[in-house]
C-alpha positions in Angstrom: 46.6 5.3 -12.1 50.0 3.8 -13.2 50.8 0.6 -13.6 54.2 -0.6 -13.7 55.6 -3.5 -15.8 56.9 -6.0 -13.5 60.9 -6.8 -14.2 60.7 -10.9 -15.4 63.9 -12.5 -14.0 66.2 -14.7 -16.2 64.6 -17.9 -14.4 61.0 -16.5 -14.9 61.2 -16.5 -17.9 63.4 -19.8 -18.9 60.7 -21.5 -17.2 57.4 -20.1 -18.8 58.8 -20.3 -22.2 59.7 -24.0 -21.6 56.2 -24.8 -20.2 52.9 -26.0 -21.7 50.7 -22.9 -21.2 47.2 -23.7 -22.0 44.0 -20.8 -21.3 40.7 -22.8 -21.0 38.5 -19.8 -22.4 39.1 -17.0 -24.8 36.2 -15.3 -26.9 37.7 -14.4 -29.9 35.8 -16.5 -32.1 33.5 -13.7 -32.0 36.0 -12.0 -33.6 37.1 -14.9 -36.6 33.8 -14.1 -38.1 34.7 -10.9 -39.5 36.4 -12.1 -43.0 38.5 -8.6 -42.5 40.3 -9.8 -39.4 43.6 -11.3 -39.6 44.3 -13.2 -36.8 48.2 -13.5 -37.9 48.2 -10.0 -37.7 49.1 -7.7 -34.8 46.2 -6.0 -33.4 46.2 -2.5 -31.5 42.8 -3.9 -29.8 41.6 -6.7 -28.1 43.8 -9.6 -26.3 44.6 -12.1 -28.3 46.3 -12.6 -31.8 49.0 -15.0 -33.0 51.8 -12.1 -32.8 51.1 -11.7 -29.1 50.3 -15.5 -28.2 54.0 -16.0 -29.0 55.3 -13.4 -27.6 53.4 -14.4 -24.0 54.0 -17.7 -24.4 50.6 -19.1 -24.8 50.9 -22.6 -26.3 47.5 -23.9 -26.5 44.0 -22.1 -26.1 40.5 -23.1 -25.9 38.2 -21.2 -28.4 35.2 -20.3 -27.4 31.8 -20.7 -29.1 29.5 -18.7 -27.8 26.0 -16.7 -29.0 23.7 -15.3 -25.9 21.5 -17.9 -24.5 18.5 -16.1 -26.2 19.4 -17.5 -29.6 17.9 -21.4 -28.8 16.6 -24.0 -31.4 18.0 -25.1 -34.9 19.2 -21.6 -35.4 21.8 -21.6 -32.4 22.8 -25.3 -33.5 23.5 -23.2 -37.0 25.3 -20.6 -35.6 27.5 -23.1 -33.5 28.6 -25.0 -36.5 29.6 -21.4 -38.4 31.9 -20.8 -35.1 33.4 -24.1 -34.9 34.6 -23.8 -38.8 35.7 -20.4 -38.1 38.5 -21.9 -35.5 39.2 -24.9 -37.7 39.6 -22.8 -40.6 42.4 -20.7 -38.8 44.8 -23.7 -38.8 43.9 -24.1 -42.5 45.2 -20.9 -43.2 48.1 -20.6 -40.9 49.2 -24.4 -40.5 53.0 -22.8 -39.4 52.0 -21.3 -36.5 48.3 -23.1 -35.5 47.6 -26.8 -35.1 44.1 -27.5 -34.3 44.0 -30.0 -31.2 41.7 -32.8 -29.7 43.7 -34.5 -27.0 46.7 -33.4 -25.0 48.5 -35.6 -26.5 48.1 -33.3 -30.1 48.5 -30.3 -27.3 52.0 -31.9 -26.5 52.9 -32.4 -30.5 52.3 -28.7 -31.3 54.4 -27.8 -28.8 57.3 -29.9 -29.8 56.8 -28.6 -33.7 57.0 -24.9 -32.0 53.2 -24.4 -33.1 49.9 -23.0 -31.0 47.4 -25.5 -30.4 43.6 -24.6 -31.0 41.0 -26.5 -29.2 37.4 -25.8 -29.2 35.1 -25.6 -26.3 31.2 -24.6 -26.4 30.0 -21.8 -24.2 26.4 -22.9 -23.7 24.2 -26.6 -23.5 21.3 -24.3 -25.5 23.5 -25.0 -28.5 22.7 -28.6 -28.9 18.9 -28.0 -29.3 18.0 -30.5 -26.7 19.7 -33.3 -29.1 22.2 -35.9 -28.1 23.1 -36.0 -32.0 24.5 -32.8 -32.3 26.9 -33.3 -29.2 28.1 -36.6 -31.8 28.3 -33.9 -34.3 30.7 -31.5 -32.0 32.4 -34.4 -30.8 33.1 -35.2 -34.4 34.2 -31.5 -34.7 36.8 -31.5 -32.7 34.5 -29.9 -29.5 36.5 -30.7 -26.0 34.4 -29.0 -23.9 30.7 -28.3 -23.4 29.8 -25.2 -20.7 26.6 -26.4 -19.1 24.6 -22.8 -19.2 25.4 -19.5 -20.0 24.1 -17.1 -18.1 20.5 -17.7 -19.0 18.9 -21.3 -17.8 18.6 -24.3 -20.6 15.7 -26.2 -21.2 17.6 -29.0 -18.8 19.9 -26.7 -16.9 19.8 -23.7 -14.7 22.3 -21.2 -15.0 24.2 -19.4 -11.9 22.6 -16.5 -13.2 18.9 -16.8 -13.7 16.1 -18.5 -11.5 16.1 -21.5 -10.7 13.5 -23.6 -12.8 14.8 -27.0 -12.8 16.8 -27.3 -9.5 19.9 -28.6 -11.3 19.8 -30.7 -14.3 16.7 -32.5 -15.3 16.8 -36.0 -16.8 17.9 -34.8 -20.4 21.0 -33.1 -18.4 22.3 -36.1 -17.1 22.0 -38.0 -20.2 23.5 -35.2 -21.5 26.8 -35.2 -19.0 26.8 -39.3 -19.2 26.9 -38.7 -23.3 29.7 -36.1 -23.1 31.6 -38.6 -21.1 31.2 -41.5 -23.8 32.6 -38.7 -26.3 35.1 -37.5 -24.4 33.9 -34.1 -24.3 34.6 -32.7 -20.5 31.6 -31.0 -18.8 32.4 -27.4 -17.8 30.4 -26.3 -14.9 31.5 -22.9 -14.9 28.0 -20.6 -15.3 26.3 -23.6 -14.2 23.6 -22.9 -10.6 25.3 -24.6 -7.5 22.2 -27.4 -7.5 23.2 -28.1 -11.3 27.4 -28.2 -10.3 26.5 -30.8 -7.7 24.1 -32.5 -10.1 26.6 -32.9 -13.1 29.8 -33.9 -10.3 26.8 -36.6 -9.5 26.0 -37.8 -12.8 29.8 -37.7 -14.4 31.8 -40.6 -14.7 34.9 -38.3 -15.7 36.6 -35.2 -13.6 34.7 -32.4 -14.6 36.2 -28.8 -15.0 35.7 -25.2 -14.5 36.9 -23.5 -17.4 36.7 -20.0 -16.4 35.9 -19.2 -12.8 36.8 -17.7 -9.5 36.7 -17.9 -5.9 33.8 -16.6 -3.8 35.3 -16.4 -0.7 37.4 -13.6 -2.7 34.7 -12.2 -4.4 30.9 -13.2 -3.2 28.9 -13.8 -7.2 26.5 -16.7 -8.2 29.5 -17.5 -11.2 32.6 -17.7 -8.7 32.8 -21.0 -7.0 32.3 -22.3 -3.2 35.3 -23.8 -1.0 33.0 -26.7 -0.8 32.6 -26.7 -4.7 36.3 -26.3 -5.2 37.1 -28.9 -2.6 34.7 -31.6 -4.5 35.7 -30.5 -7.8 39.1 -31.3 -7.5 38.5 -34.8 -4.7 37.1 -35.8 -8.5 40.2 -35.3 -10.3 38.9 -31.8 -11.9 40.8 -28.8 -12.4 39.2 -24.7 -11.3 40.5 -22.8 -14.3 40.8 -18.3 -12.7 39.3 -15.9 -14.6 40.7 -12.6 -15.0 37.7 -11.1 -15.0 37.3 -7.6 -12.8 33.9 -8.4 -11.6 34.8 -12.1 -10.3 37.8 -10.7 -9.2 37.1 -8.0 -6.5 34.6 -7.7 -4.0 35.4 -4.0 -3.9 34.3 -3.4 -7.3 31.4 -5.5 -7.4 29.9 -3.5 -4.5 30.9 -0.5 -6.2 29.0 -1.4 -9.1 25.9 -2.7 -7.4 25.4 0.4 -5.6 25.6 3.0 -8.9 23.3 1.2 -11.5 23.8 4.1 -13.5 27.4 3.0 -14.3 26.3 -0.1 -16.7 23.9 2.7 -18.0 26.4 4.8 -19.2 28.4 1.7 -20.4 25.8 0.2 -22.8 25.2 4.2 -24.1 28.6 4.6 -25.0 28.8 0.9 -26.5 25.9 1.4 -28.1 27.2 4.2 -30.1 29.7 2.6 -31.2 29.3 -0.9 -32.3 26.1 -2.9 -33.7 23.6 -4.7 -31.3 24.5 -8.3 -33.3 28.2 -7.5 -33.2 29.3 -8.6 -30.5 33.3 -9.0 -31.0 33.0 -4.7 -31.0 30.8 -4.9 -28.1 32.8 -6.8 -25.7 36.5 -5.2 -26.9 34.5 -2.1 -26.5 33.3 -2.6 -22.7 37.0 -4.1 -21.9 38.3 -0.5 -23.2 35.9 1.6 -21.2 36.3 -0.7 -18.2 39.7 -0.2 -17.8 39.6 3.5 -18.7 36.9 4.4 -16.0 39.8 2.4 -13.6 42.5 4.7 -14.9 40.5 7.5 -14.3 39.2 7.4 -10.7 35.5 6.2 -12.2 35.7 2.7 -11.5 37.5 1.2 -8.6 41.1 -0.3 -9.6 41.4 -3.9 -9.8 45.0 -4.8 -10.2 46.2 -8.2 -11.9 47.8 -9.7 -9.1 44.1 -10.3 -7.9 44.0 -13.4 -10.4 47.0 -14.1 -8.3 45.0 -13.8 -5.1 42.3 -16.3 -6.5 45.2 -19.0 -7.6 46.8 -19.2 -4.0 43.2 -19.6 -2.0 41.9 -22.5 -4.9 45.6 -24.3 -4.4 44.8 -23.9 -0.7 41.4 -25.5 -1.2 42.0 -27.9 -4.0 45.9 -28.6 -3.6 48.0 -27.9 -6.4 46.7 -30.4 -9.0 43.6 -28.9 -9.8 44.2 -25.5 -10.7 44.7 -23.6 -13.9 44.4 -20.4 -16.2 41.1 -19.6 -18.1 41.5 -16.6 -18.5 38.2 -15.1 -20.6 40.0 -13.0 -23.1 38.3 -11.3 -25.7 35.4 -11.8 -23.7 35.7 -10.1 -20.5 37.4 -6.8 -18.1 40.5 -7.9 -17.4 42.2 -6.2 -15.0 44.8 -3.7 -14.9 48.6 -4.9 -16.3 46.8 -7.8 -18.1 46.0 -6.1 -20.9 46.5 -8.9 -23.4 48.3 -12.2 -23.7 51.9 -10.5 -23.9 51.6 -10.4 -20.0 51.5 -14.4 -19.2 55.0 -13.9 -18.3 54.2 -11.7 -15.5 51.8 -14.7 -13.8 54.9 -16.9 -14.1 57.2 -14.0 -12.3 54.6 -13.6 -10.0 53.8 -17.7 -8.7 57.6 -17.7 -8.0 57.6 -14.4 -6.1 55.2 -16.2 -4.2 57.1 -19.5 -3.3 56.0 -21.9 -6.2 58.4 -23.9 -7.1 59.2 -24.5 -11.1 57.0 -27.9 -10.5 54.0 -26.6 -9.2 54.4 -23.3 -11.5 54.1 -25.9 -14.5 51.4 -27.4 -13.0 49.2 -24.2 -12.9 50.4 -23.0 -16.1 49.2 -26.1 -18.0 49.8 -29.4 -17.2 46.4 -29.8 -14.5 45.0 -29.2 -17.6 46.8 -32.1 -19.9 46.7 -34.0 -17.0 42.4 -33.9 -17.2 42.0 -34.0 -20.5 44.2 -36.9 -20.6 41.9 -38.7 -17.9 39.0 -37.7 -19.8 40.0 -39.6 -22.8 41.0 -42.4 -21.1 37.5 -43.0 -19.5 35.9 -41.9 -23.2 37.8 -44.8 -24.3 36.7 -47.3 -21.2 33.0 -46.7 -21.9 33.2 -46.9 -25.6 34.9 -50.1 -25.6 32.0 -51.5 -23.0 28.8 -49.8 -25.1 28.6 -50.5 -28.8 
């Protein structure tokens, strides 16, 4: 199967390149711990590198740190901190073309000096070892955001994808949401259970965020959100970031999937022979690649990029235009055909228009729902810290 390059028009362009583009979730951290890669560097593999961020016009993204929510205790707190230096370190080494970011007001700054902005979000509330301190400590960091779960329940959270042990957040959670309100660190409900999103939209003082999910009235999984999530998400001020993501994308291939197990089978076999069971930058560039071959090929059901297109018109339909944005999971994730790295951001701009956005509301989508909640964020970190000593 083809897939043809969209033409961008004159205006498409003028009008991505002079937006704020910000991407809630991307995964290569994983890949900043390998001292051989260069993330300067153009790279044949993978999504996302500073070459290509230019060239698609991606001014600010939000690195992920993330280690499966097996690895619990002191050693994940560990392994968190390694992460978090490996982002900080890039604009160390390339202060030209990076400049690490806390607030949108620093996103707004590197945009103006012609820079990318790095932010830092954490993929997972195992990583604080059930201590309030070491959200201080990430706060202190530079940390922005804090992902409830991963896909495995927390000792105080359940996660979309596991059983339910705690209906929603426990005790510890809510201190834990309250806390990441004081420090201005927005609470991401995307992989959280529905009883934990309507737990944490309880307890949260601040508009809360989904950093990387989709619709399921589009495509029916435990990660995608409700219209009723969506609706109160966003009557809170929050903002429902898409993923690109094939599998939160498409009903078609979900069911497809679901109904030959052996697929994954052959997946992990052929991942397995090829990268390390700890390295997981190889194993999730690996799985993109053989993701979108088997789609090429007839083995997989296609799933086209104007689906993340799809997901953005029914959430503004839901939500309004105010609360929607772009995480788009790179470097983490299958992403669909004709998005096969950040060089194609243009083609979402191109495509909003083609659809009857106007340049406002493109902006909007693009970015600023996301400056906009950060923003509002801060301002309410501010309000409690000047009230509690």
């Amino acid at each position: 199967m083809s897939v043809q390059t969209p033409k961008i028009s004159a205006r498409a362009r003028e009008l991505h390149f002079h937006s704020i583009v910000v991407d809630t979730h991307n995964d290569t951290t994983q890949r900043l711990l390998d001292p051989h890669f260069d993330l300067a560097a153009r790279h044949a593999d993978g999504q996302i590198d500073i070459p290509r961020m230019k060239q698609g016009g991606l001014d600010a993204v939000f690195f992920s740190i993330w280690m499966p929510g097996a690895v619990t205790g002191p050693l994940a707190v560990e392994k968190a901190l390694g992460q978090i230096d490996a982002v900080r370190r890039q604009a160390g080494l390339y202060p030209n073309e990076l400049m690490l970011a806390r607030t949108a007001a620093d996103v707004r700054r590197a945009f103006a000096e012609h820079k990318i902005a790095a932010l830092i979000g954490v993929e997972g509330g195992h990583m604080i070892n059930d201590d309030l301190a070491v959200l201080d400590a990430f706060a202190a960091l530079g940390v922005r955001y804090m992902t409830l779960t991963h896909n495995r329940n927390t000792s105080w959270a359940d996660s979309s994808t596991d059983n339910p042990v705690h209906h929603g957040l426990t005790g510890f959670g809510k201190q834990a949401v309250r806390r990441m309100n004081r420090l201005g660190i927005i609470v991401d409900v995307s992989h959280a259970a529905d009883k934990t999103f309507w737990d944490a939209l309880a307890a949260s003082r601040a508009p809360i965020i989904a950093s990387h999910s989709c619709c399921r009235a589009l495509c029916d999984v435990p990660r995608n959100l409700s219209d009723e999530m969506i609706r109160a998400l966003a009557a809170r001020g929050g903002v429902v970031h898409i993923n690109y993501h094939v599998g939160f994308l498409s009903q078609d291939y979900v069911r497809f999937k679901k109904a030959h197990p052996e697929i994954d089978q052959r997946m992990q076999q052929e991942i397995n022979a090829k990268c390390a069971e700890d390295d997981e930058a190889c194993r999730l560039i690996t799985e993109n690649q053989i993701v979108h071959k088997w789609m090429r090929d007839g083995a997989l059901p296609p799933v086209h990029w104007t689906r993340i297109l799809d997901h953005i018109d029914h959430a503004v339909k839901i939500a309004g235009i105010d609360h929607v944005g772009l995480g788009s999971d790179n470097d983490g994730a299958d992403m669909p055909l004709g998005m096969q790295d950040v060089t194609r951001l243009p083609e979402i701009t191109q495509a909003l228009l083609d659809r009857g956005y106007s340049d406002a509301a493109v902006k909007k989508i693009l970015g600023e729902n996301t400056l906009r909640v950060m923003a509002d964020c801060e301002r309410i970190s501010r309000q409690m810290q000047s009230r509690q000593p």
